[in-house]
N, C-alpha and C positions, 0 to 999 in steps of 0.2 A: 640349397636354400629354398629353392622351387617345393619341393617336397615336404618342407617343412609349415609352408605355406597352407600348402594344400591339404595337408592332415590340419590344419587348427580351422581352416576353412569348414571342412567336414565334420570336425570338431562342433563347432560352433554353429553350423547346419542345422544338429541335430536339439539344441536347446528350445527352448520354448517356454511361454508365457502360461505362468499359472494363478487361477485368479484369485481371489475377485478383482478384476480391473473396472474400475469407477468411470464413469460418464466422464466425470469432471477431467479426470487424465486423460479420455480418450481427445479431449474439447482442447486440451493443451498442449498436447505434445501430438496432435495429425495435424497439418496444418492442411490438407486436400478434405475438404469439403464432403468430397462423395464419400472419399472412403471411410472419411467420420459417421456418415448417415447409415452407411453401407454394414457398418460395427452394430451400430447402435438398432437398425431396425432388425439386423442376424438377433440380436439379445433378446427385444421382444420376442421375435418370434419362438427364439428358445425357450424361453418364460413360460409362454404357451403352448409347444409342443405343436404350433403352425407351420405350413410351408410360404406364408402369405400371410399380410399384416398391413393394416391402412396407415399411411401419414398421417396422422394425426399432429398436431400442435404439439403433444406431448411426444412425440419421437423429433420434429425438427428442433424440437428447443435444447432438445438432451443433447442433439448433434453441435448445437452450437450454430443452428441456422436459421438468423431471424427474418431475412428480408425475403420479400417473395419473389423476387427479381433472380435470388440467387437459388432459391428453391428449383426453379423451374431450368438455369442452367445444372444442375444436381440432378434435375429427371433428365434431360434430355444426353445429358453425359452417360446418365448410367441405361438410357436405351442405346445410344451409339457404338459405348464401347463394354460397357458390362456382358457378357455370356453369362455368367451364374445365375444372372438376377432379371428381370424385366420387370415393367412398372404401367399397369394397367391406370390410365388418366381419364380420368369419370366427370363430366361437365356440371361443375356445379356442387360435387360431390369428393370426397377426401380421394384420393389419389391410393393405389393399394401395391404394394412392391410384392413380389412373387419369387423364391427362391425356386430357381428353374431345376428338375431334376435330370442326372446324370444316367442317360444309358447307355451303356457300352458291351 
């Protein structure tokens, strides 16, 4: 029975999400915050073919993140526990998320 588990597990490993997947779903059905922002500013910066992309008003709103209380637990999450990503915090100035590159 174990076995059979484990093949539909592996199965199912292997699927994935093909898009266009909409803000508005991402805004519905994540209910963690970060990794709502974390989707959505990936998008922009795919859009643009960046590795780095400013917070703008227009990425927190698409995430579904209006308060700025919650904004800044959002940054300081994704410096604590994020490795992919780091988030350059500019005084005064939009805030810019960084997709860190991998070498190995």
């Amino acid at each position: 029975m174990s076995n059979l588990r484990d093949a539909q597990r592996a199965k199912r490993d292997k699927l994935f999400l093909k898009g266009p997947i909409y803000f508005g779903w991402i805004r519905q059905n994540i209910a963690d915050p970060t990794a709502r922002l974390l989707l959505v500013a990936r998008a922009f910066m795919d859009m643009e073919e960046k590795s780095h992309y400013p917070l703008t008003l227009k990425v927190w709103n698409s995430a579904g993140i209006n308060d700025r209380s919650k904004r800044t637990r959002v940054i300081k999450n994704i410096v604590k526990n994020v490795k992919d990503y780091s988030v350059e915090r500019r005084v005064g100035r939009t805030s810019v998320i960084y997709q860190n590159n991998k070498s190995n």
